[in-house]
DRENPA-3360 file (N, C-alpha, C; in nm, 2 decimals, always signed):
BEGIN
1 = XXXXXXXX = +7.45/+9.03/+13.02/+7.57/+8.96/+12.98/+7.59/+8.95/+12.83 ~ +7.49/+8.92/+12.75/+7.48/+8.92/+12.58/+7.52/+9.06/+12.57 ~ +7.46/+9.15/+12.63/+7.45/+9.30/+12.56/+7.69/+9.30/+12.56 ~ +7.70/+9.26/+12.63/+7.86/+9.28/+12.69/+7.96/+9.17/+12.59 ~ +7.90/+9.06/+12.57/+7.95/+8.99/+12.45/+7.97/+9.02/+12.32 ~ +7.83/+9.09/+12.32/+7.80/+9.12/+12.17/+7.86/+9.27/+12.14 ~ +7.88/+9.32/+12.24/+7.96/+9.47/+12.22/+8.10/+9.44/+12.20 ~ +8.16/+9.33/+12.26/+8.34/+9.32/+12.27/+8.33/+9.22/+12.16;
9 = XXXXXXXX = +8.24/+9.13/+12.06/+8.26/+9.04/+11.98/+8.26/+9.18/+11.83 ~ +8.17/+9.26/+11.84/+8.13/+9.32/+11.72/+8.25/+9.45/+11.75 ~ +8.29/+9.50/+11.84/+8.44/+9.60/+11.80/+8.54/+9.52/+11.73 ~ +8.58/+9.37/+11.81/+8.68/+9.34/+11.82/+8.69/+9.24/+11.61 ~ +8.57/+9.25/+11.61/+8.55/+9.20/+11.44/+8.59/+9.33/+11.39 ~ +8.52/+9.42/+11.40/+8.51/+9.54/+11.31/+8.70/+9.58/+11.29 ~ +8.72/+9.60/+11.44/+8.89/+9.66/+11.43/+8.93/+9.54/+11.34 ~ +8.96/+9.39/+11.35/+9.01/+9.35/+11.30/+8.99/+9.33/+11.15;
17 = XXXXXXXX = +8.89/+9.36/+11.09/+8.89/+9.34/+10.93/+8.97/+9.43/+10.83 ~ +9.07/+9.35/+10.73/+9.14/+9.45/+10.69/+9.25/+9.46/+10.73 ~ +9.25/+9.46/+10.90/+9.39/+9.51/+10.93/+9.47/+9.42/+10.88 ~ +9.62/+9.49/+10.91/+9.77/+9.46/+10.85/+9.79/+9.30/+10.93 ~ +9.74/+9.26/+11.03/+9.77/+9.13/+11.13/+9.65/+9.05/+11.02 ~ +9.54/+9.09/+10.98/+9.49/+8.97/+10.87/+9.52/+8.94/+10.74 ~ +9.58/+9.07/+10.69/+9.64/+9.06/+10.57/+9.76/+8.96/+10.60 ~ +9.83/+8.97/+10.73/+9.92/+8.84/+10.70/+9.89/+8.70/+10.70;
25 = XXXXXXXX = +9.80/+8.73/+10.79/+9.73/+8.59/+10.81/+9.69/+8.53/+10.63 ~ +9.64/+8.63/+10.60/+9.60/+8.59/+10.44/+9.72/+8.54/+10.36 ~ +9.84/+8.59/+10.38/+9.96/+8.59/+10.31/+10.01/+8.43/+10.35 ~ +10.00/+8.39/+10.48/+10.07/+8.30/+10.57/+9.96/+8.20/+10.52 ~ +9.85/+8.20/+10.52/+9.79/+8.11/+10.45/+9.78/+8.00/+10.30 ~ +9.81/+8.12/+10.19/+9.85/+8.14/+10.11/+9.98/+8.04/+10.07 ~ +10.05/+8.10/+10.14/+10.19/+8.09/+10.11/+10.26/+7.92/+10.15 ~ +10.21/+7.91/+10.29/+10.24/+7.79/+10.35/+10.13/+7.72/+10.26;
33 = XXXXXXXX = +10.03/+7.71/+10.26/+9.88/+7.60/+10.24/+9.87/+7.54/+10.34 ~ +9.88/+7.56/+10.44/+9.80/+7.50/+10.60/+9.73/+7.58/+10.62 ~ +9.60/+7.61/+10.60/+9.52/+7.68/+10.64/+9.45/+7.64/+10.84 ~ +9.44/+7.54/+10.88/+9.42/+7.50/+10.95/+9.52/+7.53/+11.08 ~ +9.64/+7.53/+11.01/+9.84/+7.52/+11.09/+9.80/+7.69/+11.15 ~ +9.80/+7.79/+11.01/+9.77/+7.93/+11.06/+9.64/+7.97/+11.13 ~ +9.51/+7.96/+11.09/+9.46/+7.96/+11.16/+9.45/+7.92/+11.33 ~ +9.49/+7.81/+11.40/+9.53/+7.76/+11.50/+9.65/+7.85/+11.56;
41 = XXXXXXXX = +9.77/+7.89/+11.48/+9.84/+7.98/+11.56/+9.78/+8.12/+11.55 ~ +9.74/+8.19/+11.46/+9.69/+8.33/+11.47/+9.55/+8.33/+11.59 ~ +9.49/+8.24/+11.62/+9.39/+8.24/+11.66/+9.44/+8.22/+11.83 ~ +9.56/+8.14/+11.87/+9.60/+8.12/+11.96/+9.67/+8.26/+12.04 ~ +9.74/+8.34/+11.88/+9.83/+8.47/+11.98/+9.67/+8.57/+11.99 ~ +9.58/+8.56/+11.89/+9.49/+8.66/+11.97/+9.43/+8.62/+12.10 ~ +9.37/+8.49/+12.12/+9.41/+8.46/+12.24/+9.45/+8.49/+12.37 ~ +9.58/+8.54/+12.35/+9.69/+8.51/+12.41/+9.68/+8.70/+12.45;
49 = XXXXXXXX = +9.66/+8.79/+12.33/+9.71/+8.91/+12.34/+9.55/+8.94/+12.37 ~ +9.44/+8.89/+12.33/+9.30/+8.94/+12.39/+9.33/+8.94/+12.57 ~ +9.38/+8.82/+12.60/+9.42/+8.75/+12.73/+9.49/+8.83/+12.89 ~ +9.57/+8.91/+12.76/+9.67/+8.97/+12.85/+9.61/+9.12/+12.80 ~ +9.56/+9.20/+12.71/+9.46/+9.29/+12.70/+9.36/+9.31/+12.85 ~ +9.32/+9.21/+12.86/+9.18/+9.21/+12.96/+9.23/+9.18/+13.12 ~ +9.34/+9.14/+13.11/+9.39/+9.13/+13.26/+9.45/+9.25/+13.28 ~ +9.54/+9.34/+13.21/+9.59/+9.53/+13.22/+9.45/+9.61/+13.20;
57 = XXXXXXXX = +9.40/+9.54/+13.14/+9.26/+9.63/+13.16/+9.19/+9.63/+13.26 ~ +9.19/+9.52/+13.36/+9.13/+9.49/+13.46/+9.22/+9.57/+13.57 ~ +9.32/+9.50/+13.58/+9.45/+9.60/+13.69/+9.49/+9.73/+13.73 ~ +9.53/+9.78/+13.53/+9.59/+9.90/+13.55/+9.52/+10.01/+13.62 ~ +9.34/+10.00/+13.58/+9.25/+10.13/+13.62/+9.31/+10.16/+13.79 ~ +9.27/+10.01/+13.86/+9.29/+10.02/+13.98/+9.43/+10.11/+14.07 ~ +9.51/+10.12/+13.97/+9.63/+10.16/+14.00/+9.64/+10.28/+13.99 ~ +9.61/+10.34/+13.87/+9.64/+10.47/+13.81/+9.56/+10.52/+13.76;
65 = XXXXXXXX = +9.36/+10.47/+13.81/+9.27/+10.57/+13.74/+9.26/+10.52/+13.63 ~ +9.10/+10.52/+13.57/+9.04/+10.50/+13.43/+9.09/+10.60/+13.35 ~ +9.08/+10.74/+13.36/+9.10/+10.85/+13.29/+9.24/+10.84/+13.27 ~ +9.36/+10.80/+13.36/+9.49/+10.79/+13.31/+9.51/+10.69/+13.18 ~ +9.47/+10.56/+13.22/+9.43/+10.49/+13.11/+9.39/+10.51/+12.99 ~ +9.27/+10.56/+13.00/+9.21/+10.68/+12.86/+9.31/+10.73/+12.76 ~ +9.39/+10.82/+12.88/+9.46/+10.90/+12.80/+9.56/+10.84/+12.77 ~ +9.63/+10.73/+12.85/+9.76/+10.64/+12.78/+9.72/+10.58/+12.64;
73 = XXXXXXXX = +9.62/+10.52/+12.64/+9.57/+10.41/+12.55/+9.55/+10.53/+12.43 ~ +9.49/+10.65/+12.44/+9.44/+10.73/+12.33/+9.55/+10.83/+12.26 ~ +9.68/+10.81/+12.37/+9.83/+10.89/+12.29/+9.91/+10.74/+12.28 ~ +9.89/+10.67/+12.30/+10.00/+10.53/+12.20/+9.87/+10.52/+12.08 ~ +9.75/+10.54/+12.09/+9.68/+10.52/+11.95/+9.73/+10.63/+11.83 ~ +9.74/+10.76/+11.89/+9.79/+10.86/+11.80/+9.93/+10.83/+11.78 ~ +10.00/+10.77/+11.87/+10.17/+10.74/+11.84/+10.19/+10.66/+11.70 ~ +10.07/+10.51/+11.76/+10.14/+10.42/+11.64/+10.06/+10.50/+11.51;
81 = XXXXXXXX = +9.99/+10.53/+11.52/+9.95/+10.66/+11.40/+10.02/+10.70/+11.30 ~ +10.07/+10.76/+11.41/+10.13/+10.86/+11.33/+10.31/+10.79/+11.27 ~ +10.34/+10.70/+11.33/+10.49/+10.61/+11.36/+10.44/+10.54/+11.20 ~ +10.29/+10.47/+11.16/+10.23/+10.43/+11.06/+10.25/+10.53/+10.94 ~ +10.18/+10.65/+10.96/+10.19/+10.72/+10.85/+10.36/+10.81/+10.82 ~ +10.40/+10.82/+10.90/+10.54/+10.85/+10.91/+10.63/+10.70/+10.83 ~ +10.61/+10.61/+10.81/+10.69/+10.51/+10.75/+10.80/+10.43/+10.84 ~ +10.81/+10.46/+11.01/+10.90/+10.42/+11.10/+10.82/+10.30/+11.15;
% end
């Protein structure tokens, strides 16, 4: 069970450092001075989008296959990619 914690706690740090959702968070903190206000909401939508992440992850396999999955998840990763480096 640790080995399973510690694998979804250290992706889900790594992906998130840096990204564009913490740089706002840094901006929103910043800007308002509630540090506590934003924290509490940013912390709530990951929550929320960890939340509903792990329930389609749990479901969809059953439906349509892990490997369909795979490959959905791995052409919207090259989509927003590329939607990113394209400026849309």
């Amino acid at each position: 069970m640790w080995k399973i914690f510690l694998t979804s706690f250290g992706i889900m740090l790594l992906a998130e450092i840096g990204d564009k959702t913490q740089l706002a968070v840094i901006s929103l903190a910043g800007r308002f001075r509630s540090p506590w206000v934003v924290f509490l909401g940013a912390g709530l939508a990951m929550l929320l989008a960890t939340g509903i992440g792990i329930a389609v992850g749990t479901f969809l396999p059953s439906v349509v296959g892990e490997r369909t999955v795979r490959a959905i998840s791995g052409g919207l990763f090259i989509l927003f990619g590329i939607l990113i480096l394209t400026g849309k």
